[in-house]
N, C-alpha and C positions, 0 to 999 in steps of 0.2 A: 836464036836459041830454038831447039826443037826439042818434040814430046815424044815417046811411044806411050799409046794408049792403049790400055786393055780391060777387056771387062771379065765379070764372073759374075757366073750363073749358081744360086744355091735355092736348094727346097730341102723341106721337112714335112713330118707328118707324125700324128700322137692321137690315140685313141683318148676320147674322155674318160674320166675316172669323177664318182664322187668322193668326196671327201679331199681332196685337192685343189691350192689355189690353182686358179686361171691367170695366169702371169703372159703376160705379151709384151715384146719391146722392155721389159725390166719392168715393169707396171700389171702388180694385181688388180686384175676387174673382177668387180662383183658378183660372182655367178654360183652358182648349187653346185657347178662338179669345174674341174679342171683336170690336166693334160698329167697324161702318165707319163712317166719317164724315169730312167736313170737318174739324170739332173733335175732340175727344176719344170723342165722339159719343155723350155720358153721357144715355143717353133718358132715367131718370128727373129728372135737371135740368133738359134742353129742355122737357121736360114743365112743372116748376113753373115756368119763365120765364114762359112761353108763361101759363101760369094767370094769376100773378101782371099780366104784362103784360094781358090780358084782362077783369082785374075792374079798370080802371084805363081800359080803352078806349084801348090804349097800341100797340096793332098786336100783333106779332108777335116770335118770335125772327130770322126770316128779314129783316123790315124793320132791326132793329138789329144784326144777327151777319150779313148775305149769305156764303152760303158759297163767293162770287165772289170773294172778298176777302182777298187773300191772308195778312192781318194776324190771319184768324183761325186759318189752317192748323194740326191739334194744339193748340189754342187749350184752357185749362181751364175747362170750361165753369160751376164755381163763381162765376167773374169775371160768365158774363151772367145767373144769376140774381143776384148784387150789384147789377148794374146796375140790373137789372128792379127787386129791391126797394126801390133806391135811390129808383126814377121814383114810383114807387107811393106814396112816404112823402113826396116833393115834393108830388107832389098833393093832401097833407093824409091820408092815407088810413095806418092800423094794420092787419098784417097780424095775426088773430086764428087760425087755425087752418090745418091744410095735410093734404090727406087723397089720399096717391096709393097707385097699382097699379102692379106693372111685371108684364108677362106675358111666360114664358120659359121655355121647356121644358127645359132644363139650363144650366147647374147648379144643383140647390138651394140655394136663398138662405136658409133657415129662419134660419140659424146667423149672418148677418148684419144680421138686422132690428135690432137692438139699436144695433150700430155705425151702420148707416146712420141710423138715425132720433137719436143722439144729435149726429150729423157734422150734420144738416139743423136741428136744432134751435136748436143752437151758433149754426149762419148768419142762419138766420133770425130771432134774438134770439125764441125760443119755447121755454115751458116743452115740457117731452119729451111729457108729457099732451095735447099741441095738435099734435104732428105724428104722423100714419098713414102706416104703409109697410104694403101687402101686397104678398105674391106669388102668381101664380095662371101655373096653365099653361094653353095653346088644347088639350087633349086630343087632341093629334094631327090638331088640323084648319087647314088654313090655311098659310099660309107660315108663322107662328111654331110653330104643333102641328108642322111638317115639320123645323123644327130650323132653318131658314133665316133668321129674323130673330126681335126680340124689340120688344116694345111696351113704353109707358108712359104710364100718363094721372094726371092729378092737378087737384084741386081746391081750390079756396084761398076764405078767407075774409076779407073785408077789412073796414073801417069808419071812420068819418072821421065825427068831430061837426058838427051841425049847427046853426043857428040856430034858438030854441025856437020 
């Protein structure tokens, strides 16, 4: 039996807001302001959509979620990586591994890797050893180093048997 493997590349990005949760990986953290957005504007999700949809050659979060549309407004953004994995397993395709970053200069996450990566694993029907969460900060450079927005990028791994 043989594989074709492919991967996808997904990032996001969302300015802070107060008065908003800080929602990451499906998981609010405790913090005084969180992520603007149309949806819930969870970057590290839009992130693995976006991956997942990508190693799939499935488009984008933007072509299936438009933030035009009203039906997403506050929208849980758990629902569009569902979707996304959903498309991806029509395809024929096993998602094997999921390896992301979120960068963000406060608040420290350390104390949430454990919840988030077991909350994405759950989802993802993956053992916990096949999902990667970091966190990393911009050192003070950039709009996220400034405190003004936060990033998220992630990688996914996928495979689908082939004829010998």
């Amino acid at each position: 039996m043989s594989y074709e493997y492919r991967t996808g590349l997904g990032w996001d990005s969302h300015r802070l807001a107060s008065g908003r949760p800080l929602i990451l990986g499906g998981i609010t953290i405790p913090s005084e302001f969180g992520l603007d957005g149309h949806s819930d504007a969870d970057i590290l999700l839009h992130a693995l959509t976006d991956a997942l949809l990508g190693s799939a050659c499935l488009g984008d979060i933007g072509m299936h979620f438009p933030d035009t549309d009203p039906r997403w407004k506050g929208a849980n953004s758990l629902q569009f990586l569902l979707h996304a994995l959903s498309l991806v397993q029509s395809g024929g395709f096993e998602l094997t591994h999921a390896d992301t970053t979120v960068i963000l200069e406060r608040p420290k996450l350390k104390d949430y890797r454990d919840t988030i990566r077991q909350h994405l694993a759950q989802h993802l029907a993956l053992p916990i050893d096949s999902v990667s969460v970091k966190f990393k900060t911009a050192e003070k450079v950039g709009p996220v180093g400034e405190g003004r927005s936060a990033e998220a990028q992630a990688i996914v791994t996928v495979r689908r048997r082939v004829a010998s």
